[in-house]
DOPA-334143 format. One line per 8 residues: number of its first residue (from 1); their letters; for each residue x, z, y of N, C-alpha, C. Coordinates in Angstrom, 3 decimals, always signed. Each point is the difference from the previous one (the first is absolute). Layout:
NUM) a) X Z Y X Z Y X Z Y  ...
END
This chain:
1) xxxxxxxx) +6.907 -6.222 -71.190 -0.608 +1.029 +0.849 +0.224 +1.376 -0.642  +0.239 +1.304 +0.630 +0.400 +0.995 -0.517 -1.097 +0.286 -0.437  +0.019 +0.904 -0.953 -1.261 +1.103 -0.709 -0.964 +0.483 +1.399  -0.514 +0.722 +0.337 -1.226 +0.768 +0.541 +0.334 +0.939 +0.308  -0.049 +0.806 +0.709 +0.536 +1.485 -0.004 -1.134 +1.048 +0.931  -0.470 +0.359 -1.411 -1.275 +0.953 +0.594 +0.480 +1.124 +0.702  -0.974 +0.531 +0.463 +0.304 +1.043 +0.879 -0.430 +1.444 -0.384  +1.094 +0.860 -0.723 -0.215 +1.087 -0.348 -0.956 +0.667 +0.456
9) xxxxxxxx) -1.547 +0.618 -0.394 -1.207 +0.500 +1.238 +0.011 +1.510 -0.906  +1.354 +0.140 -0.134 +0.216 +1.424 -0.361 +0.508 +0.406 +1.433  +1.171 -0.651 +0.520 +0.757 +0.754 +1.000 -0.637 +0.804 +1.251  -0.693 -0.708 +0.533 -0.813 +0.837 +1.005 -1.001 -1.141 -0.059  -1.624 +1.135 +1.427 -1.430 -0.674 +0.442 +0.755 -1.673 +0.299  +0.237 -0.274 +0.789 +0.112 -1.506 +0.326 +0.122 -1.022 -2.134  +1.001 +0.424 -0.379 +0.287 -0.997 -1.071 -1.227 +0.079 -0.656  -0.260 +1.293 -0.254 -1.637 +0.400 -0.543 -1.055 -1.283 +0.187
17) xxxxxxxx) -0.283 -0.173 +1.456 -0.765 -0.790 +0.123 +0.178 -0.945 +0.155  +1.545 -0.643 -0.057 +0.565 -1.540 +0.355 -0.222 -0.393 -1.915  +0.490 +0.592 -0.494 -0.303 -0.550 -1.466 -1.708 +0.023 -0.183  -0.887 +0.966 +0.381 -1.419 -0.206 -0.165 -0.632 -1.677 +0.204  +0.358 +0.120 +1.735 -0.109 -1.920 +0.701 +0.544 -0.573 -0.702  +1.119 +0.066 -0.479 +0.469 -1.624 -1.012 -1.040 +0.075 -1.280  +0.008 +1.377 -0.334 -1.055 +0.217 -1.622 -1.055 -1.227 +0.352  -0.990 +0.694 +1.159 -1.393 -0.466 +0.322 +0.234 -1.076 +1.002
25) xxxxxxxx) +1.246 -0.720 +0.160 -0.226 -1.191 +0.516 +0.278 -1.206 -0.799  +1.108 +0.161 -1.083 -0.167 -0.312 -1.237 -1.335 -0.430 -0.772  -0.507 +0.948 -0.315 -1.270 +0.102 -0.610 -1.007 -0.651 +0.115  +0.151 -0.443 +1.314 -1.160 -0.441 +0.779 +0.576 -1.821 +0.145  +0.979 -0.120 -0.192 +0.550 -1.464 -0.410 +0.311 -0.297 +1.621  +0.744 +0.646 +0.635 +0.320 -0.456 +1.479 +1.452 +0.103 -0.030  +0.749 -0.888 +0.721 +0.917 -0.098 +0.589 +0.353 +1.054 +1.087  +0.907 +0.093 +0.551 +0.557 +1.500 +1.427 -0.874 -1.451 +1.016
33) xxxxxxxx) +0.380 -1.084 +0.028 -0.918 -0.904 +0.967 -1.195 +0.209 +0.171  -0.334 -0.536 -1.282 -1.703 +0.427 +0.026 -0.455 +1.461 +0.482  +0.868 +0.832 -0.288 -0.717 +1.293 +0.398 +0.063 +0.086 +1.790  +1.416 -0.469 +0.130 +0.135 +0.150 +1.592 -1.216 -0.899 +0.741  -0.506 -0.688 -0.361 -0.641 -1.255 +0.944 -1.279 +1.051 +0.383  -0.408 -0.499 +1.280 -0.719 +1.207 +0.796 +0.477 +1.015 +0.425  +0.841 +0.332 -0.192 +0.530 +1.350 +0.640 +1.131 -0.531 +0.657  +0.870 +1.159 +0.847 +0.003 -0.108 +1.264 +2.126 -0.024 -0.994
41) xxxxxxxx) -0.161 +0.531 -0.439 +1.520 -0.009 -0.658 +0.436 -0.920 -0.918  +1.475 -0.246 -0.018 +0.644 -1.275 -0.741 +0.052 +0.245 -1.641  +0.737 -0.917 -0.434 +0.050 +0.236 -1.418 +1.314 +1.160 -0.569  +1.193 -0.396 +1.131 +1.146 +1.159 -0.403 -0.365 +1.077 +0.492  -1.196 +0.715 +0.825 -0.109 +1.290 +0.348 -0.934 +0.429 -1.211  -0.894 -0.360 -0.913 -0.562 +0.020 -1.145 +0.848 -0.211 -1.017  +1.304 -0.612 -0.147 +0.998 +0.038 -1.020 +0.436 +1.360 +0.022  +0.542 +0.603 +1.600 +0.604 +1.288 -0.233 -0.655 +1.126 +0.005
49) xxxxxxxx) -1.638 -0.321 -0.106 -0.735 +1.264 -0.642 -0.350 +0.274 -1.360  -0.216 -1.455 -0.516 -0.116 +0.345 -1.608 +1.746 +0.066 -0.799  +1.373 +0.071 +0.938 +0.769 +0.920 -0.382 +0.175 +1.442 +0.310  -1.074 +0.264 +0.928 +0.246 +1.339 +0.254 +0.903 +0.849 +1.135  +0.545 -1.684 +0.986 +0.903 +0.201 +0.655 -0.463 -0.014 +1.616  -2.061 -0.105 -0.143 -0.520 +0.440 +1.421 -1.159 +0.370 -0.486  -0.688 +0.867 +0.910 -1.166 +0.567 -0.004 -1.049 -1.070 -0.006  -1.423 +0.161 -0.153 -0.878 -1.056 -0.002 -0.449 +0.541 +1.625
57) xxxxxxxx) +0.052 -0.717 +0.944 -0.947 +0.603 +1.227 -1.563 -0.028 -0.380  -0.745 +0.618 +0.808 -1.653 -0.443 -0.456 -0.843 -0.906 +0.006  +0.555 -1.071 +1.299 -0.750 -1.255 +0.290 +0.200 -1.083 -1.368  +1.443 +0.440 -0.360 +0.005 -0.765 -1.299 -0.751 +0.740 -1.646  -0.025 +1.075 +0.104 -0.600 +0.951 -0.767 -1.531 -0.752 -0.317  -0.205 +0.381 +0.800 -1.975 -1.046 +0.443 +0.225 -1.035 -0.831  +1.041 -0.690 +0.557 -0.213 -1.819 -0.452 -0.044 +0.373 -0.967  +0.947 +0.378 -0.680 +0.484 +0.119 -1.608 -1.143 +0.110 -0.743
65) xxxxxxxx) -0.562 +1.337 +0.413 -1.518 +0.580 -0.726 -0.997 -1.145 +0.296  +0.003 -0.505 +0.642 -1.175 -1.302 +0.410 +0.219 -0.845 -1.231  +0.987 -0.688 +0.078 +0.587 -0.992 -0.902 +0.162 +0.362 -1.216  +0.289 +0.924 -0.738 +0.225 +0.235 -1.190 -1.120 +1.025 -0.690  -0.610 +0.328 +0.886 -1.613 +1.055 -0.316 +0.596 +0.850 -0.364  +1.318 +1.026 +0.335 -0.238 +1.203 -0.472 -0.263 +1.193 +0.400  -1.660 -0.080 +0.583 -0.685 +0.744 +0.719 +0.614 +1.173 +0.485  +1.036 -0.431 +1.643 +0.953 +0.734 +0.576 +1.017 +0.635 -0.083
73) xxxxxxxx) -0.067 -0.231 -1.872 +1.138 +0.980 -0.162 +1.516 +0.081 +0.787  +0.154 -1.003 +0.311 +1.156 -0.313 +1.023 +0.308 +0.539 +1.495  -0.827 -0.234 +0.297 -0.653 +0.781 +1.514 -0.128 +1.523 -0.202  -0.203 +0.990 -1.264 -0.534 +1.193 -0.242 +1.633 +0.349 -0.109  +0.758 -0.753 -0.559 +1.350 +0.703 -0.452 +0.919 -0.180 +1.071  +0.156 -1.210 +0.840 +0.801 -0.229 +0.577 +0.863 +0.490 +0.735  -1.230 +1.336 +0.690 +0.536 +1.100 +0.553 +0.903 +0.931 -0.279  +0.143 +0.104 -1.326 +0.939 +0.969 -1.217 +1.000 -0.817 +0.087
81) xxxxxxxx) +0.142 -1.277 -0.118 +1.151 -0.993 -0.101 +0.954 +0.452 +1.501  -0.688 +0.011 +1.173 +0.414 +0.348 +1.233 +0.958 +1.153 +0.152  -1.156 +1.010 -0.680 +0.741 +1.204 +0.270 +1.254 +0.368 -0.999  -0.070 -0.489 -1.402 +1.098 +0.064 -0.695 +0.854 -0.834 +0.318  +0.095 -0.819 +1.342 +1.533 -0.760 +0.065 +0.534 +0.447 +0.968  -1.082 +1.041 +1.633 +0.245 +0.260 +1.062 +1.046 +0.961 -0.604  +0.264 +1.110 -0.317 +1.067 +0.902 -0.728 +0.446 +0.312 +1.268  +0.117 +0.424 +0.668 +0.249 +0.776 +2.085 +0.524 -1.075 +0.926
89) xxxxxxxx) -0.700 -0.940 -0.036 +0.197 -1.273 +1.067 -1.666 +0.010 +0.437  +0.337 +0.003 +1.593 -1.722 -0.433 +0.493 -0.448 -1.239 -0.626  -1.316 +0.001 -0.264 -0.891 -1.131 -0.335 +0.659 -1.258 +0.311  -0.128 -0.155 +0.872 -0.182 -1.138 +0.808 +1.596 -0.732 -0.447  +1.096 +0.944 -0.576 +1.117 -0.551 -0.372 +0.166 -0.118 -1.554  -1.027 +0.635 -0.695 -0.225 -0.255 -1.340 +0.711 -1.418 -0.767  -0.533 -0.865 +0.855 +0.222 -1.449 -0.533 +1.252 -0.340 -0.031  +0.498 +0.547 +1.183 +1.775 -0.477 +0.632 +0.874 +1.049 -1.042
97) xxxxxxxx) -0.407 +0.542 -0.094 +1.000 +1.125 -1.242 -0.004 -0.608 -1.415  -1.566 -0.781 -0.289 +0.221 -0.725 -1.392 +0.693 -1.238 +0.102  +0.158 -0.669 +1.121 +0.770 -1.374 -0.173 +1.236 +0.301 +0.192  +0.277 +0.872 +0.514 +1.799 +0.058 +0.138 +0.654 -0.521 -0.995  -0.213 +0.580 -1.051 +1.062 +0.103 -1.075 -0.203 -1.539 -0.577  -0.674 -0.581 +0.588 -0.468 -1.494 -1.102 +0.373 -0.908 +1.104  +0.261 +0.588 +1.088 +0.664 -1.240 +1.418 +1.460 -0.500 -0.539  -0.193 -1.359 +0.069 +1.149 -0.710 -0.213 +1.054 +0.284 +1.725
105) xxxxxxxx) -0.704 -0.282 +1.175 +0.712 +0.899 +1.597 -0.963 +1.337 +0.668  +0.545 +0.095 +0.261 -0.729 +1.259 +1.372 +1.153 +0.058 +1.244  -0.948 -0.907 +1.301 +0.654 -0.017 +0.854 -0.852 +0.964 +1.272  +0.658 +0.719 +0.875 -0.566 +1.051 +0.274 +0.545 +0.083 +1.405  -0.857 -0.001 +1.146 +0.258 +0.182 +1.541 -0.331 +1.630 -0.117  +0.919 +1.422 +0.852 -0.286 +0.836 +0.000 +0.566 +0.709 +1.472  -1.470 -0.189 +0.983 +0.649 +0.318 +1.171 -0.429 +1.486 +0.177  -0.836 +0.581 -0.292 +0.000 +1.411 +0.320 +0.332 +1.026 -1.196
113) xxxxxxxx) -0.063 -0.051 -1.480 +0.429 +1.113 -1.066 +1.370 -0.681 -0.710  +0.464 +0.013 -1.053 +1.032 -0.454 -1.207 -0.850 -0.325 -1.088  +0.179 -0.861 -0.395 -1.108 -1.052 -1.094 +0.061 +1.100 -0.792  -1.169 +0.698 -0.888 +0.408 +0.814 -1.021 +0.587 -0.397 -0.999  +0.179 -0.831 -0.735 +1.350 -0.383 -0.618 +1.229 +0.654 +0.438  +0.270 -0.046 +1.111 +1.250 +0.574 +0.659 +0.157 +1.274 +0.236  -1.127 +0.691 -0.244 -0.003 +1.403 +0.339 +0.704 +1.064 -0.806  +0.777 +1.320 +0.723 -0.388 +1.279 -0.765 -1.076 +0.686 -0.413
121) xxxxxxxx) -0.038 +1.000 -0.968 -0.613 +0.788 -0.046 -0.202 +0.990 +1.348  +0.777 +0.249 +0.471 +0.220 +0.868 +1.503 -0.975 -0.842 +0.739  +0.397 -1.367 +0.420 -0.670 -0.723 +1.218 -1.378 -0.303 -0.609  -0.051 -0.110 -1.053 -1.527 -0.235 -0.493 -0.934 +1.018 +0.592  +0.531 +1.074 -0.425 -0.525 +1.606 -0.075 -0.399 +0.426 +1.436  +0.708 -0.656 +0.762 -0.060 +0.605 +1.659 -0.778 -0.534 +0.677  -0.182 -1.493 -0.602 -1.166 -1.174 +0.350 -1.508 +0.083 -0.442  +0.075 +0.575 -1.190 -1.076 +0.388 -1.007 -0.930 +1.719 +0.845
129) xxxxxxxx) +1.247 +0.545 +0.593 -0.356 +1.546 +0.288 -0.412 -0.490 +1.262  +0.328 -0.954 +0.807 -0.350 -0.114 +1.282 -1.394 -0.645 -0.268  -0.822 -0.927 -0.111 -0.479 -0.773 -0.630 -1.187 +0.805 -0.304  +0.360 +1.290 -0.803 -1.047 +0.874 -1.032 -0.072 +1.291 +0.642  +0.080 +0.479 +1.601 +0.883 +1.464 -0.118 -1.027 +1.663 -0.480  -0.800 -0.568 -1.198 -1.107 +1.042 -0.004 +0.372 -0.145 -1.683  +0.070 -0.920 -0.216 +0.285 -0.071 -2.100 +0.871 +0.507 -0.210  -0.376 +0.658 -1.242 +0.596 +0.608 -0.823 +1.687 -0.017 -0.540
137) xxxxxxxx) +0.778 +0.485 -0.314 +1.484 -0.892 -0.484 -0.180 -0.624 -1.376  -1.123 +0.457 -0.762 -0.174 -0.834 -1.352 -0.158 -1.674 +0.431  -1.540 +0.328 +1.012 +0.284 -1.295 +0.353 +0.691 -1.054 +0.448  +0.995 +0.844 +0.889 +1.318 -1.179 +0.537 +0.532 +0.191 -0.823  +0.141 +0.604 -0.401 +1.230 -0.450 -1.105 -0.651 -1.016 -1.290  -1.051 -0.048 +0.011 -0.469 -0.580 -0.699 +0.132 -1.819 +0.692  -0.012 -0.294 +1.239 +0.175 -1.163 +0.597 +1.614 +0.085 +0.317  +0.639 +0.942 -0.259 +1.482 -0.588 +0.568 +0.290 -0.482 -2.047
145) xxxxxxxx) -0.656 +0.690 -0.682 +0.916 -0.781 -1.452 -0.783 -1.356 -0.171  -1.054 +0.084 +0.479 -0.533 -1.235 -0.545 +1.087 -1.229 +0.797  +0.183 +0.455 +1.118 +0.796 -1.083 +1.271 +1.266 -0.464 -0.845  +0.636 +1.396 -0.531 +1.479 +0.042 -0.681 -0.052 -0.941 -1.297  -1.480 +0.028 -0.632 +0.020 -1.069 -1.346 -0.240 -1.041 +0.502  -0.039 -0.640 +1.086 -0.278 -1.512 -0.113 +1.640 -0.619 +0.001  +0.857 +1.108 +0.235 +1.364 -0.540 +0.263 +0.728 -0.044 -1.614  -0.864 -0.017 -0.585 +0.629 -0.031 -1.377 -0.168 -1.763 -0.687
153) xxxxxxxx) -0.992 -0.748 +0.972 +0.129 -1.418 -0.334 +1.631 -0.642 -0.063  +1.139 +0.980 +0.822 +0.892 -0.532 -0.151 +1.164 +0.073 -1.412  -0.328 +0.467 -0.457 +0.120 +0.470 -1.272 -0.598 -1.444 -1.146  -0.611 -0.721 +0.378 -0.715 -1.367 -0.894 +0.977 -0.588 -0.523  -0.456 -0.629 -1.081 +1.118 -1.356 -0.554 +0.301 -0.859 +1.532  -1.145 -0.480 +0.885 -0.149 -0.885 +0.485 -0.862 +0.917 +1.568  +0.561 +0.799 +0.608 -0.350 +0.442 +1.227 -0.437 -1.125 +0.810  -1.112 +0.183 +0.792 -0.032 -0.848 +1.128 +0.976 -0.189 +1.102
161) xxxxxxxx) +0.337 -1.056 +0.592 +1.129 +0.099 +1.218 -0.564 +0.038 +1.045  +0.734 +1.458 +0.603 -0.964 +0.702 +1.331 +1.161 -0.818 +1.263  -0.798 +0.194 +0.810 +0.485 -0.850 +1.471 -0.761 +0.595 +0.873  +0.774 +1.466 +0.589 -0.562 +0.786 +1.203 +0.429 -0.004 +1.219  -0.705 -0.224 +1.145 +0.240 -0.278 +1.529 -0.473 +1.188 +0.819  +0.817 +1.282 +0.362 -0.388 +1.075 +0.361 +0.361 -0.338 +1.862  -1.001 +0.839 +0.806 +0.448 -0.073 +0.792 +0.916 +1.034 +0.652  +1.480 -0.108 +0.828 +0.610 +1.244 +0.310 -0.662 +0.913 -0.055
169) xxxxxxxx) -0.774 +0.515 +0.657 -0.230 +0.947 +0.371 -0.703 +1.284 -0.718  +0.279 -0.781 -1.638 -0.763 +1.124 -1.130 +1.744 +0.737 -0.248  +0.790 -0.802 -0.031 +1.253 +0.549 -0.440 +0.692 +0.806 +1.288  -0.539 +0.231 +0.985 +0.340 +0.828 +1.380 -0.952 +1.298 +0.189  -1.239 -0.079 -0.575 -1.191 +1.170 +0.109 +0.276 +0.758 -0.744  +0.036 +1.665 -0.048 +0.412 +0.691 -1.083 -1.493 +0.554 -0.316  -0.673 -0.558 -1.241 -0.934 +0.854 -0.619 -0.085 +0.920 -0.353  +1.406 +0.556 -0.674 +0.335 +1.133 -0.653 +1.291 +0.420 +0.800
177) xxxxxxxx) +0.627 +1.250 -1.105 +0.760 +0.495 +0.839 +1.247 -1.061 -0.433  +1.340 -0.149 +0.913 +1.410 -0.787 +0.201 +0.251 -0.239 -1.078  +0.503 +1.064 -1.080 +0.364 -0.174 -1.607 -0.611 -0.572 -0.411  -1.337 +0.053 -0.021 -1.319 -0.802 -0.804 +0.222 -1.685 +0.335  +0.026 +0.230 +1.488 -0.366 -1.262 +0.503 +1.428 -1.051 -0.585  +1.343 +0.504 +0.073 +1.123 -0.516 -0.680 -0.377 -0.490 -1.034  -0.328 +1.077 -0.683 -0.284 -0.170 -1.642 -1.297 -1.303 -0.637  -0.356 -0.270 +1.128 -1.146 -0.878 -0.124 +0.691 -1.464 +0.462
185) xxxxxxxx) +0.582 +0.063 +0.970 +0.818 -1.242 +0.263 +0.710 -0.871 -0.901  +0.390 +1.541 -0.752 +1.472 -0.737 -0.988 -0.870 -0.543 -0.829  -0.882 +1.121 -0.450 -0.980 -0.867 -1.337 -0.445 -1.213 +0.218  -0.087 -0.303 +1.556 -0.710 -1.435 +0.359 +1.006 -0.798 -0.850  +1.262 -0.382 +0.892 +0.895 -0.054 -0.456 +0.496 -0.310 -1.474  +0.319 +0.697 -0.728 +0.026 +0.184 -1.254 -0.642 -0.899 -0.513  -1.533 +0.173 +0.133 -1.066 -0.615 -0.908 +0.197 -1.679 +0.105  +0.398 -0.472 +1.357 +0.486 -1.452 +0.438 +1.027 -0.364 -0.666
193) xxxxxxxx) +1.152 +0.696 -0.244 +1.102 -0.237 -0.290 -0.029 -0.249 -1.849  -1.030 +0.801 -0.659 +0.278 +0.084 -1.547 -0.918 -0.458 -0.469  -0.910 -0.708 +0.969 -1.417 -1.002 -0.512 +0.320 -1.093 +0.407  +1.096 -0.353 +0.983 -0.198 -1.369 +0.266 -0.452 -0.102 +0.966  -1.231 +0.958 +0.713 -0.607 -0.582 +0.915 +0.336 -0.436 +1.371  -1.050 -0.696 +0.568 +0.356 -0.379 +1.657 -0.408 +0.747 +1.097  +0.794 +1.227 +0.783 -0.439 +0.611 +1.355 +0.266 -0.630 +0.967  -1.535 -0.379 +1.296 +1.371 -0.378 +1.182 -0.839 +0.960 +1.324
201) xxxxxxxx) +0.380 +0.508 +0.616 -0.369 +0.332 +1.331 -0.265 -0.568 +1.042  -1.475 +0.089 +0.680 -0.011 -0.388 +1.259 +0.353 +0.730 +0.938  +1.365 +0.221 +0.804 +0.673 +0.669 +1.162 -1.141 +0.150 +1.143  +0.443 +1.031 +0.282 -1.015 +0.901 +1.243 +0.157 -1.098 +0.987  +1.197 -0.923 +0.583 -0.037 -0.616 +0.449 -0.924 -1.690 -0.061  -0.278 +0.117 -0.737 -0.761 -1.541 +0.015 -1.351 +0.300 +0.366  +0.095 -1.180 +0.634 -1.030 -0.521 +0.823 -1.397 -0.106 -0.821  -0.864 -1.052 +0.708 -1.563 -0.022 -0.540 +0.687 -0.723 -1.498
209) xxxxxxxx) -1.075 +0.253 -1.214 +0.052 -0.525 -1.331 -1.443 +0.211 -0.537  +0.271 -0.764 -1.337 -1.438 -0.449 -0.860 -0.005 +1.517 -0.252  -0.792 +0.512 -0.813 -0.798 +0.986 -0.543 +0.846 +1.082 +0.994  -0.585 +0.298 +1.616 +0.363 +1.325 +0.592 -1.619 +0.749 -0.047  -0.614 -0.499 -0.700 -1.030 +0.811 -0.281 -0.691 +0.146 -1.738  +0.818 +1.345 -0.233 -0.562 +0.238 -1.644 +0.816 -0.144 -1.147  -0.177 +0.723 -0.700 +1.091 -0.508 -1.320 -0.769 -1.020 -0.816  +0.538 -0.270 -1.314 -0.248 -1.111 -0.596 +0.790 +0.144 -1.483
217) xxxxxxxx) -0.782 -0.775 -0.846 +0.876 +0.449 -1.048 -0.359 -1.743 -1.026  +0.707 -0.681 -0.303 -0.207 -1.338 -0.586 +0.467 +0.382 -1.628  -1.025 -0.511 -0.443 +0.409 -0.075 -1.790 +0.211 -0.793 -0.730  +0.689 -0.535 -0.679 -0.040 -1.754 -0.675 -0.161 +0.696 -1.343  -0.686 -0.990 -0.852 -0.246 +0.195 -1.511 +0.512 -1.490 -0.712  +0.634 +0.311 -1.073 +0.561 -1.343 -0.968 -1.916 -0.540 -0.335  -0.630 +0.578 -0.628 -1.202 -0.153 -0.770 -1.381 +0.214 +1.170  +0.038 +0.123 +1.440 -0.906 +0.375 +0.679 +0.509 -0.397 +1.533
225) xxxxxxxx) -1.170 -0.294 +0.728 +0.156 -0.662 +1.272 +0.391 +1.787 +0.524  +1.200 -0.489 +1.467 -0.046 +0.935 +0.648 -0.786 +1.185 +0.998  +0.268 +0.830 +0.165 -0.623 +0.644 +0.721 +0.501 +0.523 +1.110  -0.891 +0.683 +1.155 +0.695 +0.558 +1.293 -0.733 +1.531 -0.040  +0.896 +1.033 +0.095 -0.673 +1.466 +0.525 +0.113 +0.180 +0.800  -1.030 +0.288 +1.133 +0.327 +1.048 +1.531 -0.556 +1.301 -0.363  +0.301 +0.560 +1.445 -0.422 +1.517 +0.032 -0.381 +0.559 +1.127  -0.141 +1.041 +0.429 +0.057 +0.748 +1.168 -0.792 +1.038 -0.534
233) xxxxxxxx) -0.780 +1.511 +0.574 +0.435 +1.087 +0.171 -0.907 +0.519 -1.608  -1.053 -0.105 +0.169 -1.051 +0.303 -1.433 -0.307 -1.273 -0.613  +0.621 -1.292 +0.027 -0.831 -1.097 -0.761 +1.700 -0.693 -0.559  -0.711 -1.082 -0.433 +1.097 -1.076 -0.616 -1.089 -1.578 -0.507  +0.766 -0.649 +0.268 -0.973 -1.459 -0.535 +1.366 -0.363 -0.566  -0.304 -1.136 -1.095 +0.263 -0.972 -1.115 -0.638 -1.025 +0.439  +0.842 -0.498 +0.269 -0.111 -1.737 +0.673 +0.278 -0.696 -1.014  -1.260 -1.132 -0.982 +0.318 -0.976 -0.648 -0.232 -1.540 +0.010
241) xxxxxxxx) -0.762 +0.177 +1.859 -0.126 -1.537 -0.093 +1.038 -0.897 +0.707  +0.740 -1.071 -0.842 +0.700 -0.850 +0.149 +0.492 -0.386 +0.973  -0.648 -0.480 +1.137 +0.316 -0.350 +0.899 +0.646 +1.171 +1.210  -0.822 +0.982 +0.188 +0.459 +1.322 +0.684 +1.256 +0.336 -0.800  +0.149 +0.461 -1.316 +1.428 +0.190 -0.432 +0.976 -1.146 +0.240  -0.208 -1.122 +0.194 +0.495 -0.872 +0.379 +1.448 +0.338 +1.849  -1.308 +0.639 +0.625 -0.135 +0.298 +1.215 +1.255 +1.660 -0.074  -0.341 +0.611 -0.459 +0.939 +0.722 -0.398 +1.350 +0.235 -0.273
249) xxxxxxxx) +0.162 -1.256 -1.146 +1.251 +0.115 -0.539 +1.004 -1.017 +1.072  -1.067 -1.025 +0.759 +1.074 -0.151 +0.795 +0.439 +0.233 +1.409  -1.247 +1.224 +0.672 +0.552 +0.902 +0.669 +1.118 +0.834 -0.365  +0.192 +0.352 -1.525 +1.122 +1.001 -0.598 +1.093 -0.769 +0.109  -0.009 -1.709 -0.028 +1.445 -0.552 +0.130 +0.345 -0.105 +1.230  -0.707 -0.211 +0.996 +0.679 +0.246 +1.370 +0.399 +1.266 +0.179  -0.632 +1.339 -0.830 +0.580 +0.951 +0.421 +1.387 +0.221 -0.237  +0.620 -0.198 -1.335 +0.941 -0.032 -0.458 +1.014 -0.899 +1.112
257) xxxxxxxx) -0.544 -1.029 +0.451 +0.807 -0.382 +0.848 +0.433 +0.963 +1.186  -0.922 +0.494 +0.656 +0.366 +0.969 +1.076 +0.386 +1.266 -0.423  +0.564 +0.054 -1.620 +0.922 +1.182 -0.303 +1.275 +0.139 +0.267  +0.751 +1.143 -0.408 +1.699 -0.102 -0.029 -0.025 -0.741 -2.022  +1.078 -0.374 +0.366 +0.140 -0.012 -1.480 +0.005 +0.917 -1.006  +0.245 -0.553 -1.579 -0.688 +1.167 -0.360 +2.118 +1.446 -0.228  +0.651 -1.055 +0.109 +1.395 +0.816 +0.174 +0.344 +1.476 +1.057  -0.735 -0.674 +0.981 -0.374 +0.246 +1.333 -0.563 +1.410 +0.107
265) xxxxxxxx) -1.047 -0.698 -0.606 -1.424 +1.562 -0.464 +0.684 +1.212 -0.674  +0.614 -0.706 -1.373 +0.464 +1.025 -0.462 +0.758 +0.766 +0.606  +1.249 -0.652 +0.906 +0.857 +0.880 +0.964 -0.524 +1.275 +0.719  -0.869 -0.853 +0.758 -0.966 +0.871 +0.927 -0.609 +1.566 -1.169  -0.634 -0.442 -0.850 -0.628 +0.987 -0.599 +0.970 +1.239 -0.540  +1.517 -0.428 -0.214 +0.717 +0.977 -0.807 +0.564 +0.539 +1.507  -0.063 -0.879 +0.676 +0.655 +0.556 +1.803 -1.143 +1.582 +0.097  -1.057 -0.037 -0.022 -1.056 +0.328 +1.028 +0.639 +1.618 -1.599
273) xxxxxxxx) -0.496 -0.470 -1.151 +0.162 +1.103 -1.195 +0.953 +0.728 +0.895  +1.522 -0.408 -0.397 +1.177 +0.350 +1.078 -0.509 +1.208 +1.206  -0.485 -0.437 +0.954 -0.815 +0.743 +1.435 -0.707 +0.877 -0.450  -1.012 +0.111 -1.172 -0.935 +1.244 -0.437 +1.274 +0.777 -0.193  +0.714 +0.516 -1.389 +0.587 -0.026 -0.426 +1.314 +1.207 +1.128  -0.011 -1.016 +0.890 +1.145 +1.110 +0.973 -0.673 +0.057 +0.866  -1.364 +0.070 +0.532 -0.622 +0.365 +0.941 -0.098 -0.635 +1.280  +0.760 -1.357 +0.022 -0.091 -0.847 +0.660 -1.148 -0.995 +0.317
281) xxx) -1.209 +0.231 -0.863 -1.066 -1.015 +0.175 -0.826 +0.195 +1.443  -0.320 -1.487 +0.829 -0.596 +0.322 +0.497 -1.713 +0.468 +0.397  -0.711 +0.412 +1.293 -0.710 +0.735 -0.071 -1.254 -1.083 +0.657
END
């Protein structure tokens, strides 16, 4: 069995308090089992907090302090843990920004924006300004870099393998201006081509299909059961019970079926770049 590998609770609030819970769960002669039992969360979502690699939510905060008596302290901090990982991502996506980088896949339905993974800085910015149109530019700009660092997971020894299903009609809408919008294509593009990854398009033409309502975002973990993200306009849920993700992932394989391939996609996408580009896109 390999050595142990503590969790630096120098680097930032989260490791801070993921090394504290192992200290005082340790201490207290419990197992990550024993601590989980009663509460509402598994044992690998408590593995990847006492590495530092998720926030503690509060319902588990409580338990913790219940169980180990340390009169709330968990619950009092937790909030600091929150806000030092949010770094210009809404709340509610806090969580989905810390698992990225530790997803073994990220498979991703995207019928109305470009997965931010895929994004420019430009298209971020125009989405972010639309979105915000009274804030400040510190602040967007403060959410278009945070958007721009999650794309640095590709950069890992061991990147997750992304598998995105856009629908036409994000690569036909011009958010920004023609150049921009080119320039965003290719990057789609690009990023598929030198990661490996899988694009496929659902054509304006197809008929009824699984998920025509909502995006979706599926996560697999080597060390942790999967997860499902939705969204829509001010919220986001984290879907972790089993059976519903279940429900999910294999709505996402029929979708893939009612895609073009992913050869296909790519065509299309450097076609449409092409049309910005000489002013040919349509309206």
């Amino acid at each position: 069995m390999p050595p142990r590998k503590d969790p630096d609770a120098s680097a930032n609030v989260p490791s801070f308090y993921g090394a504290e819970l192992r200290y005082k769960r340790e201490a207290a002669g419990l197992t990550l089992e024993q601590l989980a039992e009663g509460s509402f969360r598994g044992v690998p979502f408590l593995s990847q907090i006492e590495r530092g690699e998720r926030r503690m939510p509060l319902d588990l905060a409580r338990h913790v302090d219940g169980t180990l008596g340390t009169d709330g302290f968990f619950e009092r901090r937790c909030e600091d843990a929150r806000r030092a990982k949010q770094s210009g991502h809404a709340e509610y996506f806090a969580d989905v920004a810390e698992m990225e980088p530790y997803a073994e896949t990220i498979e991703e339905w995207a019928p109305m924006l470009v997965p931010g993974l895929l994004q420019t800085a430009a298209y971020a910015r125009a989405l972010v300004r639309a979105a915000m149109p009274r804030a400040f530019d510190s602040e967007v700009e403060k959410k278009v870099d945070a958007r721009m660092a999650r794309a640095r997971l590709f950069q890992r020894e061991r990147p997750p393998a992304l598998w995105v299903i856009l629908d036409e009609s994000l690569i036909r809408r011009r958010v920004v201006a023609a150049e921009p919008m080119a320039e965003l294509l290719e990057h789609i593009a690009n990023v598929v081509r030198t990661t490996r990854s899988i694009l496929q398009i659902v054509p304006e033409t197809a008929a009824a299909h699984p998920f025509m309502m909502g995006m979706a975002k599926v996560m697999t973990f080597v060390d942790a059961p999967p997860v499902v993200y939705t969204e829509s306009l001010h919220s986001g849920q984290l879907i972790d019970y089993p059976a519903l993700v279940k429900d999910y992932r294999r709505s996402y394989d029929l979708l893939r079926a009612a895609a073009l391939s992913p050869e296909a996609s790519l065509a299309r996408i450097e076609a449409a770049a092409e049309d910005f580009r000489h002013g040919k896109h349509r309206h």
